[in-house]
ROMIVEX-786592 format. One line per field, with one value per residue (C-alpha): residue number from 1; residue in three letters; z, x, y. Coordinates in steps of 0.05 Angstrom, whole numbers. Each point is the difference from the previous one (the first is absolute). Layout:
N
pos: [NUM ...]
code: [ALA ...]
up: [Z ...]
east: [X ...]
north: [Y ...]
REM end
This chain:
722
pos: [1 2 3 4 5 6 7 8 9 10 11 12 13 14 15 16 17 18 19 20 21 22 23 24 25 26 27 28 29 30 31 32 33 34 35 36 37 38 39 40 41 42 43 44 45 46 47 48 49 50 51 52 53 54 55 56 57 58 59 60 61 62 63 64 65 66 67 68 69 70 71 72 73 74 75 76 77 78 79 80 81 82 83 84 85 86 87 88 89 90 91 92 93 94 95 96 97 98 99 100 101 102 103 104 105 106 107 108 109 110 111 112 113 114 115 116 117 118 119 120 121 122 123 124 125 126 127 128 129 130 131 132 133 134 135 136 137 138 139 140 141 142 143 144 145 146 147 148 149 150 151 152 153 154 155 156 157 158 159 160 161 162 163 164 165 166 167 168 169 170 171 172 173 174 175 176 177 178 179 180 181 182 183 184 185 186 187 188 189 190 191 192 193 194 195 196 197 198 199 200 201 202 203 204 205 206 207 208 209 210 211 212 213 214 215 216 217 218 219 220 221 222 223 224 225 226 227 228 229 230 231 232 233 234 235 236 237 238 239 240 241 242 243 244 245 246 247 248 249 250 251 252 253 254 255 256 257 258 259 260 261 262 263 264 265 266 267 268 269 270 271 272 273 274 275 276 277 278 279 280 281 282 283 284 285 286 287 288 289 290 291 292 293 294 295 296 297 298 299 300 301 302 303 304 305 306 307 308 309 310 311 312 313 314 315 316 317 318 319 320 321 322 323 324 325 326 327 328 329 330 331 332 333 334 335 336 337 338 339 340 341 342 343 344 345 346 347 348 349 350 351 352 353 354 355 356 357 358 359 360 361 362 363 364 365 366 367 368 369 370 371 372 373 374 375 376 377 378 379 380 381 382 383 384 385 386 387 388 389 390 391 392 393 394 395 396 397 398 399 400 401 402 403 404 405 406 407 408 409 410 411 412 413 414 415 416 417 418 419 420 421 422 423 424 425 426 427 428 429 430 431 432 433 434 435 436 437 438 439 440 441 442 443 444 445 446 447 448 449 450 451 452 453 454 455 456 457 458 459 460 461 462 463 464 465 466 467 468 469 470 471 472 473 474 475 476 477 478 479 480 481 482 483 484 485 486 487 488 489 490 491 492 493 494 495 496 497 498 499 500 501 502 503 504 505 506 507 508 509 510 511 512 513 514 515 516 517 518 519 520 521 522 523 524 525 526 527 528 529 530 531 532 533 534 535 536 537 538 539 540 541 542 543 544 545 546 547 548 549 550 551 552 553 554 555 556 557 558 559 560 561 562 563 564 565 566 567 568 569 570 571 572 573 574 575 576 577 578 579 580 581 582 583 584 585 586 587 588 589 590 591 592 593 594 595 596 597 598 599 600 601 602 603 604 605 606 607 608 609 610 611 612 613 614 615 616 617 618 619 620 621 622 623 624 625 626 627 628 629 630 631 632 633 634 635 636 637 638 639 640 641 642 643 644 645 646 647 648 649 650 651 652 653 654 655 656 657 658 659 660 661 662 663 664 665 666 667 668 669 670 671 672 673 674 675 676 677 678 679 680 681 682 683 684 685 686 687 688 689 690 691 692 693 694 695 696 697 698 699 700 701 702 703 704 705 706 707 708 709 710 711 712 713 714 715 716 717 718 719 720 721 722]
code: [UNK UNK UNK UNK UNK UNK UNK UNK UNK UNK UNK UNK UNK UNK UNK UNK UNK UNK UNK UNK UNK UNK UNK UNK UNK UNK UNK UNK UNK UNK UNK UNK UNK UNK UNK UNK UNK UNK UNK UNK UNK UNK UNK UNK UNK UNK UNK UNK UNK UNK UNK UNK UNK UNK UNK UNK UNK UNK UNK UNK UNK UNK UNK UNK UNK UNK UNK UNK UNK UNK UNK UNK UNK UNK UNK UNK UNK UNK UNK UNK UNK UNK UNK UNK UNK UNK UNK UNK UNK UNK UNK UNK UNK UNK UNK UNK UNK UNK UNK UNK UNK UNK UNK UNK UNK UNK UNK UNK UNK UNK UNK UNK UNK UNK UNK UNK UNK UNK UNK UNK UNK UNK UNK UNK UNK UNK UNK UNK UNK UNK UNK UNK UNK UNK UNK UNK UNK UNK UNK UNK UNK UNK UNK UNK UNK UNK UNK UNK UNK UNK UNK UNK UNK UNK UNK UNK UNK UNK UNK UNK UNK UNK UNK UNK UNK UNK UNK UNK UNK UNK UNK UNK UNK UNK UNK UNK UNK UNK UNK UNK UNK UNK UNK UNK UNK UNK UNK UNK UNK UNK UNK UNK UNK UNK UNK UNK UNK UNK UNK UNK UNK UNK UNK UNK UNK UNK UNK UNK UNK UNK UNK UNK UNK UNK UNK UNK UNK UNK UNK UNK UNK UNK UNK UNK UNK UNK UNK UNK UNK UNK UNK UNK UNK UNK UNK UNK UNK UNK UNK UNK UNK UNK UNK UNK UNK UNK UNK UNK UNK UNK UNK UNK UNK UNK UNK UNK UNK UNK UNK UNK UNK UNK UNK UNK UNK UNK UNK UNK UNK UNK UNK UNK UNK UNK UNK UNK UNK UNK UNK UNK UNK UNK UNK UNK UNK UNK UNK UNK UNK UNK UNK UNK UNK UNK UNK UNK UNK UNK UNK UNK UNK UNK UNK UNK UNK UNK UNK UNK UNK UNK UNK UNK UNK UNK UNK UNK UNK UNK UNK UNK UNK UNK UNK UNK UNK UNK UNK UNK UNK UNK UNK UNK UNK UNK UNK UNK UNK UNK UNK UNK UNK UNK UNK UNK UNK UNK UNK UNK UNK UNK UNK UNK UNK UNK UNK UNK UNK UNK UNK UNK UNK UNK UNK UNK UNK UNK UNK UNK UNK UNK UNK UNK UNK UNK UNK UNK UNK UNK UNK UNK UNK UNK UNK UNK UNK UNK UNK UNK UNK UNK UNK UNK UNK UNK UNK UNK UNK UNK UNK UNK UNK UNK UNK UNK UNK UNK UNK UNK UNK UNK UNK UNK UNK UNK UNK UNK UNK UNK UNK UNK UNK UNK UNK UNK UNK UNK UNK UNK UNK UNK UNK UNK UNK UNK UNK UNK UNK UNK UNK UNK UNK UNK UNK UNK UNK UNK UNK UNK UNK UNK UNK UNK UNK UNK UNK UNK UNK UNK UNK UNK UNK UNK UNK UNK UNK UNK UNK UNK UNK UNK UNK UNK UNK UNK UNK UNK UNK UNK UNK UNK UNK UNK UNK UNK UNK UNK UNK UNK UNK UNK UNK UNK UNK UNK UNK UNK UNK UNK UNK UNK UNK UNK UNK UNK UNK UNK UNK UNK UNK UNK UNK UNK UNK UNK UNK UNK UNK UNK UNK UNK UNK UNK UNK UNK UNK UNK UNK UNK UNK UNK UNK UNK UNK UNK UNK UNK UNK UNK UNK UNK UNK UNK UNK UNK UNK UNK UNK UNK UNK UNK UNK UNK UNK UNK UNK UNK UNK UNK UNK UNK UNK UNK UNK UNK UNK UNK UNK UNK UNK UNK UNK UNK UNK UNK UNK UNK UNK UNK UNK UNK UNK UNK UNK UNK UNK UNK UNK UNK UNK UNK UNK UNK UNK UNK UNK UNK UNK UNK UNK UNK UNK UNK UNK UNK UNK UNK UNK UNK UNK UNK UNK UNK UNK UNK UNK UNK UNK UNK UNK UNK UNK UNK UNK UNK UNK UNK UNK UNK UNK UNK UNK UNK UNK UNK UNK UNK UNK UNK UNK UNK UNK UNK UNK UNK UNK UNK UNK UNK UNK UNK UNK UNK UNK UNK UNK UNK UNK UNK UNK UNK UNK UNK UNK UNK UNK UNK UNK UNK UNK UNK UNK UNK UNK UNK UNK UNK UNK UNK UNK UNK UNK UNK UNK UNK UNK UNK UNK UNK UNK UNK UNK UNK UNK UNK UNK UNK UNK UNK UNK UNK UNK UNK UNK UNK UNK UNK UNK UNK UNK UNK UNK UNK UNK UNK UNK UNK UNK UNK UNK UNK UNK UNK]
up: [0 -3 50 12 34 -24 28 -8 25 -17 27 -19 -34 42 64 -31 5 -67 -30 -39 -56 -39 -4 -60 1 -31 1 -33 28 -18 36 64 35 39 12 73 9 84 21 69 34 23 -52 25 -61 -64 -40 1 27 42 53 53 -13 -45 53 70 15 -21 -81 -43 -61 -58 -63 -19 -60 -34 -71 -44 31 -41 35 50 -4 57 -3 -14 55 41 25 57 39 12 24 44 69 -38 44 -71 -10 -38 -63 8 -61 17 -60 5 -48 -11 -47 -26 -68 -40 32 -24 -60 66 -30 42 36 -17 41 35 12 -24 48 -24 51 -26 36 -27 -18 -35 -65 -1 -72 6 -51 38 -62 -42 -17 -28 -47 4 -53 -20 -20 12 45 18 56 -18 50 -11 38 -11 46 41 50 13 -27 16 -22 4 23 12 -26 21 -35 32 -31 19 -39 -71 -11 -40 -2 30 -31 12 -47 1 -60 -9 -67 -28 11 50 50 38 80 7 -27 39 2 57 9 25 70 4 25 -15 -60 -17 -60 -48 7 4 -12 23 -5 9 -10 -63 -22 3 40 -32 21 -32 32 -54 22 -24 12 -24 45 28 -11 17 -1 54 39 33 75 69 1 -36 -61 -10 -40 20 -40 45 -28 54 -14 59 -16 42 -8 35 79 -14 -37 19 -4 29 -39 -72 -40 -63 -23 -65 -55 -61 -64 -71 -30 47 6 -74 4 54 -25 -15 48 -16 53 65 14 38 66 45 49 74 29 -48 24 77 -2 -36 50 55 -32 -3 45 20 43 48 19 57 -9 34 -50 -66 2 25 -59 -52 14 36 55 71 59 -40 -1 -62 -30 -53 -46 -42 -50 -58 17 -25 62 37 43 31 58 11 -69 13 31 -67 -19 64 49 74 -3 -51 39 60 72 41 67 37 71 -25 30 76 27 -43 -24 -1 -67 -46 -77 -7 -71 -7 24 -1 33 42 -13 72 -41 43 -28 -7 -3 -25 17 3 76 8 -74 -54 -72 -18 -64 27 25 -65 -44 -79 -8 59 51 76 33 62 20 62 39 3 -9 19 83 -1 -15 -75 -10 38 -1 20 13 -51 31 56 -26 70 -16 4 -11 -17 -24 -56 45 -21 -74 -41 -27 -51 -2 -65 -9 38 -9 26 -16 14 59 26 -11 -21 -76 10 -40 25 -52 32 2 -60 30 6 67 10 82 47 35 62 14 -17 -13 -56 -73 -30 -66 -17 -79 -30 30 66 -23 -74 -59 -60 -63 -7 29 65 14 10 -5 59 -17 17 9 5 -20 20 -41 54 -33 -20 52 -67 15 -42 17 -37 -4 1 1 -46 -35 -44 12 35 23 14 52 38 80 11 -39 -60 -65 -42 -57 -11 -45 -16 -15 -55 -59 -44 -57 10 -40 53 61 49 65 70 39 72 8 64 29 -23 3 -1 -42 39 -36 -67 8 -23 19 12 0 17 -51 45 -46 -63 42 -20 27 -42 -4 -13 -7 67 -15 -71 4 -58 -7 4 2 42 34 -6 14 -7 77 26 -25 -21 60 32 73 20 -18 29 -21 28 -36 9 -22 -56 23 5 48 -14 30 -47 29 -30 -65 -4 -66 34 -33 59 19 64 49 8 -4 -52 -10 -70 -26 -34 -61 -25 32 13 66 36 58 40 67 46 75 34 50 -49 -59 -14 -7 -36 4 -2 3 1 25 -4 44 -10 26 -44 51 -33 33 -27 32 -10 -10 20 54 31 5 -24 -20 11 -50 -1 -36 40 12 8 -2 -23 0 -74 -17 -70 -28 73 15 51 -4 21 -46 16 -17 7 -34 14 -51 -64 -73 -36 24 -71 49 26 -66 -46 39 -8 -72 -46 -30 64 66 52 -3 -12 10 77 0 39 -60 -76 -11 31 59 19 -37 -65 16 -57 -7 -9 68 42 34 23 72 56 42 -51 27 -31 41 -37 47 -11 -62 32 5 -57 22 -42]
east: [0 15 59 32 58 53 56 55 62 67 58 68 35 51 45 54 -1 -31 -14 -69 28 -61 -83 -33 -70 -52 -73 -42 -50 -61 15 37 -4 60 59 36 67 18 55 0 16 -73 -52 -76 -8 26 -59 -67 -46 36 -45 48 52 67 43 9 60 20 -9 49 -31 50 -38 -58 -41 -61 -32 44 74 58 55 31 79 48 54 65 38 -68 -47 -54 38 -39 15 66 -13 -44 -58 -41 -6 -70 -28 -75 -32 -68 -45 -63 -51 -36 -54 -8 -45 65 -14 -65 20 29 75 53 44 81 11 64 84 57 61 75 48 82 55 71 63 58 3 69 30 68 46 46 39 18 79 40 49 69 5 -70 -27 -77 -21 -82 -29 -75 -49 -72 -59 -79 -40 -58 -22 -45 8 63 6 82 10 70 70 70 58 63 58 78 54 -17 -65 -22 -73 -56 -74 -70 -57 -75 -12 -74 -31 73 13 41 -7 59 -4 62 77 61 76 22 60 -39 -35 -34 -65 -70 -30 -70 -27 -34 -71 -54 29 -40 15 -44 -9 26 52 67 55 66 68 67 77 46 71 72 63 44 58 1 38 -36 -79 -42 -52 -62 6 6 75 22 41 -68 -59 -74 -71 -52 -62 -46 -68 -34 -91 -63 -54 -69 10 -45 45 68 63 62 53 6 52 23 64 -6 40 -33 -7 43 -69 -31 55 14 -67 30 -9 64 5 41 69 6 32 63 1 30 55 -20 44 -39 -62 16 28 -60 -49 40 -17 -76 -54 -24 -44 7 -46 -2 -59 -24 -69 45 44 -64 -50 54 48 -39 56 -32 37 50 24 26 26 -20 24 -48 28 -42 -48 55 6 52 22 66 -1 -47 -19 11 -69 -30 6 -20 -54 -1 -22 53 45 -11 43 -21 -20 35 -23 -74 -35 14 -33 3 -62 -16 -14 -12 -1 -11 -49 -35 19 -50 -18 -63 -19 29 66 13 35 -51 36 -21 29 -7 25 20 -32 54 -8 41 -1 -50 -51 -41 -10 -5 -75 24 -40 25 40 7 -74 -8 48 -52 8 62 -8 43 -32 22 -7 39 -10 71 17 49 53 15 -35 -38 -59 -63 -60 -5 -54 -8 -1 -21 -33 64 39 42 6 21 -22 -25 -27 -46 -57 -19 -46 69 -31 50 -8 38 13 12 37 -12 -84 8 -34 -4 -35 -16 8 -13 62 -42 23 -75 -3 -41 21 -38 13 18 11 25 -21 46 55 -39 45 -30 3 -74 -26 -11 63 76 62 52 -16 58 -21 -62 7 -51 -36 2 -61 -40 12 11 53 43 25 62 -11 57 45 -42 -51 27 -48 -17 -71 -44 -53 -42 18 -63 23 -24 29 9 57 64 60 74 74 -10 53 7 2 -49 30 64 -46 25 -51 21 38 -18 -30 28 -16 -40 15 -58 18 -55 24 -7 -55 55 4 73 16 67 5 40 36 -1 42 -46 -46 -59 -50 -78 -57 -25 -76 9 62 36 67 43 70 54 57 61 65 59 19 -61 31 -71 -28 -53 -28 -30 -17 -27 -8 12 -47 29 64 -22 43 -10 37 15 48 17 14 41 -30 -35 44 71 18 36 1 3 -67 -6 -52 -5 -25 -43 -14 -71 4 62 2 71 32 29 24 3 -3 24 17 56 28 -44 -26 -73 -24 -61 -28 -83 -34 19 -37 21 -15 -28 67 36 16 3 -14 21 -35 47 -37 68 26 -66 21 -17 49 -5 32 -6 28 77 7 56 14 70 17 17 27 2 11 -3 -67 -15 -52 -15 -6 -18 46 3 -39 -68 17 49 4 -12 64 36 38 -58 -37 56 15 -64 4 38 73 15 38 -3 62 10 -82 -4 -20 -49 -35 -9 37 68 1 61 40 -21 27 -28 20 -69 -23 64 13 49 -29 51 -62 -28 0 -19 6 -27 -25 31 -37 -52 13 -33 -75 7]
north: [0 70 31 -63 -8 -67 -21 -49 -13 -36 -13 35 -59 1 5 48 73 27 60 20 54 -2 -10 -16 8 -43 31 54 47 -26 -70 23 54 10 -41 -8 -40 -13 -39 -34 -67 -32 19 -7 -53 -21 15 28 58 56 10 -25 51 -15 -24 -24 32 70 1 55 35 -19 22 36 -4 39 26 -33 27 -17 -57 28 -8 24 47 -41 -38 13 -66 -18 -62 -54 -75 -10 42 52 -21 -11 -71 6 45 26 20 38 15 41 -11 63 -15 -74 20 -24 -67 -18 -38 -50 5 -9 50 -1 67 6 9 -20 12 6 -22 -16 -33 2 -46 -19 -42 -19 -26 -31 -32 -66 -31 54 -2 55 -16 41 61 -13 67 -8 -65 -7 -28 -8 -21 -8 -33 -11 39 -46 40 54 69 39 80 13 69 2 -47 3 -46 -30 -30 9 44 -45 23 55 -13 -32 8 -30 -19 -23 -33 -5 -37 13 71 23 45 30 7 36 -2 34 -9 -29 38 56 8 -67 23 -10 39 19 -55 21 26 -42 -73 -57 -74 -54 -78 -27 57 -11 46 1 39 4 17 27 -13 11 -48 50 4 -68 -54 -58 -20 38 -39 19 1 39 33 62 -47 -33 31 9 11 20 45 24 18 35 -12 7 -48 -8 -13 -64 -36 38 -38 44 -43 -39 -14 -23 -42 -30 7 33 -24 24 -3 44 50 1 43 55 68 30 65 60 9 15 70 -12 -8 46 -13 -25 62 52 -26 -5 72 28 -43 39 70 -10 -5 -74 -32 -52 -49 -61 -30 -76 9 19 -59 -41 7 22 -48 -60 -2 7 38 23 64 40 65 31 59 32 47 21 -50 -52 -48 -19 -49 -3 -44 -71 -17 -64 0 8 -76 -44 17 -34 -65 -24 -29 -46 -25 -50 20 -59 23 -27 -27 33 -67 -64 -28 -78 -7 -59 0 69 -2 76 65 59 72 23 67 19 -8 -73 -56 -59 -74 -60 -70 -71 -9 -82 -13 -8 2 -63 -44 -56 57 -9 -71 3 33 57 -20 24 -77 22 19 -40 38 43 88 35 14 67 67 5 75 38 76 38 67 22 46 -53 -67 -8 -43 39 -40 -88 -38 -51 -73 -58 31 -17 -52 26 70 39 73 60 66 54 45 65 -25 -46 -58 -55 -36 -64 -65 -65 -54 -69 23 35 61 72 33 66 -3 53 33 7 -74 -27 -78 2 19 56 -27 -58 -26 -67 -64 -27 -47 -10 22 26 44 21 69 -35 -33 24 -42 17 76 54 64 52 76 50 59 56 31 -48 -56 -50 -60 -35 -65 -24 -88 -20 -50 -54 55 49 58 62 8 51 4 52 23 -46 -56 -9 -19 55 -25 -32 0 -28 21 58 22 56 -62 -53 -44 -2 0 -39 -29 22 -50 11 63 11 74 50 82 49 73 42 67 -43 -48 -58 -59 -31 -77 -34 -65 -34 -52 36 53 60 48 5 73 6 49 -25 15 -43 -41 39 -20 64 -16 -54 15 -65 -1 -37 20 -36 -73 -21 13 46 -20 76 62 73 72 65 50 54 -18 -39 -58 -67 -51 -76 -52 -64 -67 -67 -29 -62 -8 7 71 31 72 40 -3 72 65 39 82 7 52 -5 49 -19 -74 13 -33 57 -41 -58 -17 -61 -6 12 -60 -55 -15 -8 -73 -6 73 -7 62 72 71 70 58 72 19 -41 -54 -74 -61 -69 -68 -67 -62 -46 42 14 71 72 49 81 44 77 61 14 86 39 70 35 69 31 76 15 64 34 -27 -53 -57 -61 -60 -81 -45 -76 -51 40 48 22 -13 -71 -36 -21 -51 -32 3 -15 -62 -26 1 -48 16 60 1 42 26 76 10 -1 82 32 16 -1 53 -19 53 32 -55 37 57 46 67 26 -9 28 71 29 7 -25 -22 -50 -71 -62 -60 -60 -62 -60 -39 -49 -76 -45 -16 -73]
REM end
């Protein structure tokens, strides 16, 4: 009717501080009358009439819209925050309804917003084979990578290379023309330069960069590598992208084709470079401005608590001290906590691993039952059945600083536990291999199941039936589960939080005509910032990625590190990492039982992860923290294993000016040493550096003053994670 009031309310998707720089609106005058956008934390409902008021708590006007008003777009560098500790965890859109006479044909109101929110990070292009050949004139080092991710809009590039190089350059290529991001020599100030205007790359096209070098003057070939004889070919692209699907970090490494390159526009020269001194002394003659900013190096760089400083001259930036935060944010690189747990915990086969939403570490195990090779006959059905359930509690909630056990419950319900995780109300989604179950049990220690699917001790393959299934991951939103069955199905399936079937579906491949079934699909990830749905194929060695809602196949993630093994995986959304450990191969291909950091964009391993005094056995399941903390459950040892991101601080004065920068494993460049190492046909030696860029060892003349207070003292390069 007439003068009605709508409301309905969303919530800001997601946790991070993020910034709303524009609101698009989507209604005319006739239809709606007026437009209001609140933001708050506890809205009075999600949908419906407005008669109870907006919000419960105190609700913020954000937006304001009436007689067919243009978008409204802020002033530049200018945003509302919202998510993180903004105190708005919720949008309200209110719509008044003046006069309904446009709505007497009964068609369907689309009236509404469209909010623009950006995060920002580093796309990192790096050659790692190129060789330069002594007296060579002209030598090219062409990289080039398809894009698969969401939108990116590069605003800003910088290049890096040693004394060789004379060029570096960057290229969308789009239905075959080419598009250039940026080109600079690197013999001048290597900061970061504005792109060109209004670039934007997207699924499908292909980015492609190019270092021009000279071997003129050397006397033997020139290698890429970390130490002021070696070369480097790095081309940063600096982008923002939509907060909802933000990734801080990518990177690309492959070698690009002659037959793409043969199609590289050919550019006019550089000017000439002036020398470092000229440019130091003139930098010293004109006004700058200095910045140390925690938020800058944050959201533009994606490296938390880091401090930095920042020259801005001309509106050229740049950066003189802690670039090496550009490349790896916190959470890269893990230490074991070895002081964890404070108490020791009586554990048996330790099987699943999850968290409560109190941020508690929830542990399930099989007590004084053993997995063993006569637990199960030739159709898999449960041997040892008259020795009744396990007596122990078998989920064991702990607190996670100290390990002090909490809460216990699970007696006498289990027999062989498997996997374990929670929803959004704490109850516990469990499986059970020798009944061939899955529960959904209350954590309020209740004896009764509040769900329970498959038939006890019954193997099957229909929609009623599981054999020995592995894992359950939960929607947060819609309450949906999917069960991954297992270890003699080959399937995922799909059901609702109340149980029932909804679909199911097998290994995927970009070609069907390679597609290859899962073999034990052993744990199960849930994406919540990408609705995806991520599956560790335990003996192909693989982790496998779907449309959750359809089962799409979207992409898989194998490498040779993991020896044809994945046991577990999680996923830190706002890192856009996942975590896996491996295990020994059924097949006898050895390779180290160890974690490993992925990094989901670019599915590159960025590092790995083991403990200290021993070495993990047969690593089970695996959960990461909000605050980046890992935890690793060991089927064989009975034991779970802490690892968290190690801090430092050191003290840094360069060019007069004093901050403070984190070193140790927590933060700095891509290590070439640990990366190159992990890569067939390099050693470690001469690539243990603090960062890509060689540090003080480089020693380039472009970066020095003559100040008798400058101090660099570089910590010593960390030990090999693997």
């Amino acid at each position: 009717q007439s003068d009605s009031y709508l409301c309905m309310a969303v919530p800001v998707p997601t946790k991070r501080d993020v910034y709303i720089v524009d609101f698009v609106p989507h209604a005319r005058m006739d239809t709606a009358h007026h437009m209001l956008l609140y933001g708050c934390q506890t809205p009075v409902s999600t949908s419906g009439y407005c008669v109870k008021g907006i919000c419960e708590d105190e609700a913020s006007i954000m937006y304001a819209w009436a007689r067919n008003a243009p978008p409204t777009k802020l002033p530049k560098d200018v945003g509302f925050r919202v998510g993180g500790n903004s105190g708005i965890t919720h949008f309200v859109l209110q719509i008044h309804y003046g006069n309904i006479k446009a709505f007497e044909d009964n068609h369907k109101d689309c009236s509404g917003l469209t909010l623009q929110q950006f995060i920002a990070g580093i796309y990192l292009m790096m050659s790692m084979d190129t060789i330069i050949s002594p007296g060579n004139k002209v030598t090219n080092a062409d990289i080039a990578c398809t894009y698969d991710s969401y939108p990116i809009y590069p605003f800003a590039f910088r290049t890096h290379t040693h004394h060789l190089g004379k060029e570096v350059i960057g290229y969308r290529i789009r239905n075959g023309r080419w598009t250039l991001i940026g080109r600079q020599s690197p013999q001048l100030p290597q900061a970061f330069y504005p792109a060109s205007k209004d670039i934007e790359v997207k699924f499908g096209d292909t980015i492609a960069s190019r270092c021009v070098f000279t071997g003129e003057g050397r006397t033997s070939k020139t290698y890429i590598g970390g130490t002021a004889d070696d070369e480097m070919c790095n081309y940063y692209i600096m982008y923002y992208m939509e907060s909802r699907h933000a990734t801080p970090f990518m990177s690309c490494m492959e070698p690009g084709s002659a037959e793409l390159f043969r199609h590289m526009p050919v550019l006019p020269a550089l000017p000439v470079p002036v020398e470092s001194h000229d440019m130091m002394q003139y930098l010293k003659n004109e006004k700058t401005n200095v910045i140390f900013c925690d938020a800058f190096c944050s959201h533009v760089f994606a490296c938390e608590r880091s401090c930095i400083q920042v020259i801005f001259h001309k509106r050229v930036l740049f950066a003189w001290v802690a670039l090496t935060c550009t490349i790896c944010p916190a959470g890269y690189f893990l230490e074991e906590v070895t002081a964890w747990p404070e108490v020791k915990l009586q554990l048996g086969q330790v099987s699943g691993l999850a968290l409560d939403s109190y941020g508690n570490l929830v542990i399930f195990h099989r007590g004084d039952h053993h997995w063993g090779v006569n637990s199960f006959d030739n159709i898999v059905r449960y041997q040892h059945r008259s020795k009744g359930p396990i007596q122990q509690s078998t989920i064991l909630v702990v607190d996670q600083v100290k390990g002090e056990i909490l809460k216990a419950s699970g007696r006498n319900t289990f027999y062989l536990p498997h996997g374990i995780t929670t929803d959004k109300e704490n109850n516990y989604w469990v499986t059970d291999v020798a009944l061939h179950q899955v529960f959904k049990v209350s954590s309020q220690q209740r004896d009764v199941p509040l769900v329970e699917l498959g038939e006890a001790f019954t193997p099957g393959s229909d929609r009623r039936h599981f054999c020995q299934p592995t894992d359950v991951a939960v929607d947060p939103v819609t309450g949906n589960i999917y069960v991954s069955d297992g270890y003699c199905n080959s399937r995922i399936m799909k059901f609702s939080a109340e149980g029932q079937y909804l679909s199911e579906w097998g290994a995927g491949s970009s070609d069907r005509r390679k597609r290859k079934p899962f073999r034990i699909p052993h744990s199960l990830a849930y994406l919540p910032d990408r609705q995806e749905l991520c599956v560790a194929d335990r003996e192909n060695g693989r982790i496998q990625c779907f449309v959750a809602d359809s089962g799409e196949f979207l992409k898989e993630i194998k490498k040779e590190e993991f020896g044809g093994e994945v046991y577990a995986i999680a996923y830190s959304p706002h890192r856009g990492l996942i975590y896996a450990v491996n295990g020994e191969s059924a097949d006898g291909y050895s390779s180290p039982i160890r974690g490993f950091v992925i990094d989901y964009s670019s599915k590159d391993i960025v590092n790995v992860f083991r403990p200290v005094d021993q070495e993990f056995k047969m690593p089970h399941d695996i959960v990461v923290t909000p605050d980046d903390s890992v935890f690793v459950g060991d089927a064989a040892s009975g034991s779970v294993f802490k690892f968290t991101s190690g801090n430092s601080h050191r003290s840094v004065k360069k060019s007069g000016f004093e901050v403070e920068e984190l070193e140790g494993k927590a933060v700095g460049g891509l290590n070439l040493g640990n990366f190159l190492a992990t890569h067939k046909g390099y050693t470690r030696q001469g690539f243990d550096r603090l960062n890509t860029e060689g540090s003080d060892h480089e020693k380039e003349e472009d970066y020095t003053t003559d100040s008798e207070n400058e101090e660099y003292s570089a910590p010593p390069a960390p030990s090999s994670s693997s």
